[in-house]
Phi, psi and omega in degrees: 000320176278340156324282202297297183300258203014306172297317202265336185298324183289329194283139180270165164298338164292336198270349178279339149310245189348284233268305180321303187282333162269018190262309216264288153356295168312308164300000190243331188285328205259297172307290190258050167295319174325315210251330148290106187285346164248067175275323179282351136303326173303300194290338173295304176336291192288345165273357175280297184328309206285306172296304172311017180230311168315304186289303184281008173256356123341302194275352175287310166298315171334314175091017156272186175025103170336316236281308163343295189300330184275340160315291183312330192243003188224357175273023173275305197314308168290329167287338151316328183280327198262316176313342192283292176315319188266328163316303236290343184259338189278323221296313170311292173311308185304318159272295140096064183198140146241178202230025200288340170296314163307203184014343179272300179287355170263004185278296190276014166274308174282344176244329211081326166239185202259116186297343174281332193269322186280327184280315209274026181289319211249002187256178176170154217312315169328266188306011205244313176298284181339308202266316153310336166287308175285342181286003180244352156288022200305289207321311194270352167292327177279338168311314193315304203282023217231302137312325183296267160345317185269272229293012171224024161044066160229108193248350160280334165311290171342300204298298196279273205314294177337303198275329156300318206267343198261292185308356152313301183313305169340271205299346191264323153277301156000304167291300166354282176333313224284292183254077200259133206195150184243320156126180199289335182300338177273293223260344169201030145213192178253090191310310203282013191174032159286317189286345179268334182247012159241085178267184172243222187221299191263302221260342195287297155330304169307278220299316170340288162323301145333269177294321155331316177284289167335301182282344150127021178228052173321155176321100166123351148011111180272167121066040177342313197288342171266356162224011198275143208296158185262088172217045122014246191260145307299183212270133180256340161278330169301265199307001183251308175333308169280348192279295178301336163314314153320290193310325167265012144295289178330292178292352169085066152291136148318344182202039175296349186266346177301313154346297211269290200295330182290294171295358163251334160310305178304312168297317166317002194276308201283338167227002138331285197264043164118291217304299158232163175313147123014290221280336199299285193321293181310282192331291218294329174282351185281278173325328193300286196298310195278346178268354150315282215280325185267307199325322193292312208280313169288344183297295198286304177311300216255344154297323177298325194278338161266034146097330199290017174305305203284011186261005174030047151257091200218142162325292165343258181341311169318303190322298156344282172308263264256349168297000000 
C-alpha cells in the first residue's frame, strides 16, 4: 500500500483523469471486444499512456532533465488526438446508433426551423472563408493560453486550467458515447456538394479537408456518412472554446479579448458551417458548467489527498494571484 501511495502521490489531478479514462476505455474494450475490431490495441494503447505518465513523473521526482516537466504538460496535447481517435473504433460498434432525428426535432421544436437551412440564407464566400479559418484555431487555443502561462511563469494557472481542458475533452467524448450523432452537413444538406453551395475564397477547401480527414473521411471517401466519426453532441469546439475563454478571464490573459472575439465566432462557426445542430451548442454549455463545478471539487480533493494543500493551488487562490 505504501508503494501504491508513493506512486499516486507523484500524479496531479490531470494525469489522474488520463489514468482513470483510459481504465474506463479499457474496460469498455474488454466488455464489447466481440463488437471492436481493434479492441486488444486500443487497450495496448492506453497502457503505453498509463506507463508514460509513470515514466515522466518518476522522472520529475528524480529531479532530471527540466525537459520532463515540460513533457508532463504538453504530451496532453497528442494524447487528446489519440483518446478521439480510439472513440472513433468504439462509438459505433458499441452503439451502432445515431441520434440526429432526435436533435433535429429539439432544433426545430425551439427554433421552428432547421438553423442551418436559415443561416445559409446570409452565407457567402468572404464570410464563410473568415469563419472556417477561425473554426480551424479549435485546436490551438487552449496551447496559445498554455504558452502564455509558461512565458509569464504562471504555472499553478498552467497546472489547473491544463487540467479543466483535458478533463473537459473527457466529459466531452463521453457525451459521444452517450449521443452519438454525425451532424446536420449529412443529415440535412448534401455532404458530397457543401464546397459548391459554401464555396470560401482561398483557404476553405484546404481547411474542410483537415477536418474532414481528422474525422476519418478524407476526399474520395466511399459512403462518408456511414463512417465519419460520431462526434456531435455535444459540440466539443463550443464546450472547450468557453472553457478556455473563461479560464483567460479568470486568469487576467493578456489576451483574453482575442479569446472572447475568436471563441465567439468559431462558435458561431460550428453551425453556420454545418458541423452542428442548435441542441449541440445548448448540450455543450450544460457540460461547460458541469466541467467547472466537478472540475473544481476533483482538482481540489485530489491536491488534498497527495499531500499538495499546502502549496494553496485551488482556484480561489488562483483567481486572487492573477488580478
Amino acid at each position: 500500500m505504501k508503494r501504491i501511495a508513493s506512486i499516486l502521490v507523484l500524479l496531479n489531478a490531470t494525469d489522474m483523469v488520463v489514468i482513470s479514462f483510459c481504465i474506463l476505455l479499457s474496460i469498455l474494450n474488454i466488455v464489447f471486444y466481440s463488437r471492436i475490431e481493434y479492441w486488444y490495441l486500443n487497450i495496448s494503447f492506453n497502457a503505453v499512456i498509463v506507463l508514460l505518465i509513470l515514466l515522466i513523473t518518476h522522472n520529475i521526482k528524480k529531479g532530471k532533465s527540466p525537459i520532463w516537466e515540460q513533457l508532463h504538460y504538453w504530451y496532453l496535447v497528442p494524447l487528446i488526438f489519440i483518446f478521439f481517435k480510439e472513440l472513433y473504433l468504439m462509438v459505433d460498434p458499441i452503439r451502432g446508433v445515431i441520434y440526429d432525428d432526435l436533435l433535429i426535432s429539439i432544433d426545430r421544436f425551439i427554433f421552428g426551423t432547421d438553423p442551418t437551412i436559415e443561416l445559409y440564407k446570409i452565407s457567402n464566400p468572404l464570410l464563410t472563408e473568415i469563419l472556417q479559418i477561425v473554426y480551424a484555431t479549435f485546436f490551438f487555443l487552449p496551447v496559445i493560453l498554455g504558452i502564455e502561462f509558461i512565458l509569464r511563469d504562471k504555472m499553478k494557472e498552467l497546472d489547473y486550467s491544463a487540467f479543466i481542458i483535458v478533463y473537459g475533452f473527457i466529459l466531452s467524448f463521453i457525451g459521444y458515447l452517450l449521443v452519438p450523432a454525425i451532424g446536420p452537413r449529412f443529415t440535412l444538406h448534401d455532404f458530397a456538394t457543401n464546397n459548391l453551395e459554401m464555396p470560401g475564397l482561398f483557404l476553405t477547401d484546404f481547411l474542410r479537408e483537415i477536418v474532414n480527414s481528422g474525422e476519418s473521411i478524407p476526399a474520395g471517401t466511399l459512403n462518408p456518412a456511414q463512417v465519419v466519426q460520431r462526434d456531435v453532441f455535444p459540440s466539443g469546439h463550443t464546450q472547450m472554446t468557453l472553457l478556455v475563454m473563461i479560464l483567460s478571464f479568470r486568469f487576467n490573459s493578456r489576451i483574453r479579448y482575442f479569446f472572447l472575439i475568436n471563441g465567439t465566432l468559431l462558435i458561431f462557426a460550428t453551425v453556420y458551417l454545418r458541423y452542428h445542430y442548435v441542441i449541440d451548442l445548448i448540450g455543450s454549455v450544460l457540460f461547460m458548467f458541469f466541467t467547472l463545478w466537478s472540475g473544481k471539487i476533483i482538482y481540489n480533493r485530489w491536491e488534498v489527498t497527495r499531500g499538495m494543500k499546502d502549496l494553496n493551488i485551488y482556484p480561489n487562490d488562483l483567481e486572487k494571484s492573477s488580478r
